[in-house]
BAPA-361765 format. One line per 4 residues: number of its first residue (from 1); for each residue z, x, y of C-alpha. Coordinates in steps of 0.5 Angstrom, whole numbers, plus 500, padded with zeros to 3 digits. Each point is the difference from the previous one (the first is absolute). Layout:
! residues N
NUM	Z/X/Y | ... $
END
This chain:
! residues 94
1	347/041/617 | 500/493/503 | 502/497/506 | 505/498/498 $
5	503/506/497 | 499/505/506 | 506/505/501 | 502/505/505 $
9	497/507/497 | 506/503/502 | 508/498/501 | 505/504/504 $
13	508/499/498 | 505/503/504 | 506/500/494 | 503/507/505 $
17	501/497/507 | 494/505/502 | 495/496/504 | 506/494/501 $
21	507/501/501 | 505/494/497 | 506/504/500 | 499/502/508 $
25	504/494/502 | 501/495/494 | 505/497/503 | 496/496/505 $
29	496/498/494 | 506/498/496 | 504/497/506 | 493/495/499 $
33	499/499/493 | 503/493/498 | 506/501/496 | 497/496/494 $
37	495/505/500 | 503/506/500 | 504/497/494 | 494/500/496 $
41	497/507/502 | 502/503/493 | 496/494/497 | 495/501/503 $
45	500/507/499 | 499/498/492 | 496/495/501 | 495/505/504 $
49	500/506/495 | 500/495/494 | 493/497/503 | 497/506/501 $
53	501/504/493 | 498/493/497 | 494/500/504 | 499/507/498 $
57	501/497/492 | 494/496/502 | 495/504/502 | 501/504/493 $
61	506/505/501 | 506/501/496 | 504/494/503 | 509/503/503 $
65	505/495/496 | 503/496/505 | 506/503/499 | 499/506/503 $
69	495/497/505 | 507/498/503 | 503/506/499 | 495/503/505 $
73	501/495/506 | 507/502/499 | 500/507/500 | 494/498/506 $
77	505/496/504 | 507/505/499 | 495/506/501 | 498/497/507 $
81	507/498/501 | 502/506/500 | 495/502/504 | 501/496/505 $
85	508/502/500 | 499/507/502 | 495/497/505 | 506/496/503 $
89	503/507/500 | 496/504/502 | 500/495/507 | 507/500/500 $
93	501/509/500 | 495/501/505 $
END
């Protein structure tokens, strides 16, 4: 391996809020985030998912058609809406 190709052995990805809590207190995140931003959250969500099954394609895998790429970001984004839903509720109860 080159140099220049060098990569970690090993990723770690947090995608059950098990290591890092984004539903603790996600208002104060929002309450920060630039309006413009946060109007463009699912675009980026397709953007994101869409580049790493492409990315995945070119290293030789059975390439996700866009479509379902998108579908995915956004079962992900009404998942994690959802989620952070009962969060709020669960503060709220007690």
């Amino acid at each position: 391996m080159s140099a220049g190709k060098l990569l970690p052995r090993a990723m770690l990805i947090d995608m059950d809020d098990g290591i890092l809590s984004s539903h603790g207190r996600p208002e104060i995140a929002w309450a920060n985030a630039d309006a413009s931003w946060r109007l463009k959250l699912a675009e980026a969500r397709h953007l994101t998912v869409k580049s790493g099954f492409a990315a995945l394609a070119a290293a030789g895998h059975r390439a996700l058609p866009d479509d379902l790429a998108m579908s995915l970001a956004d079962r992900f984004t009404s998942y994690r809406e959802e989620d952070m839903s009962r969060a709020r509720m669960m503060r709220s109860t007690g």
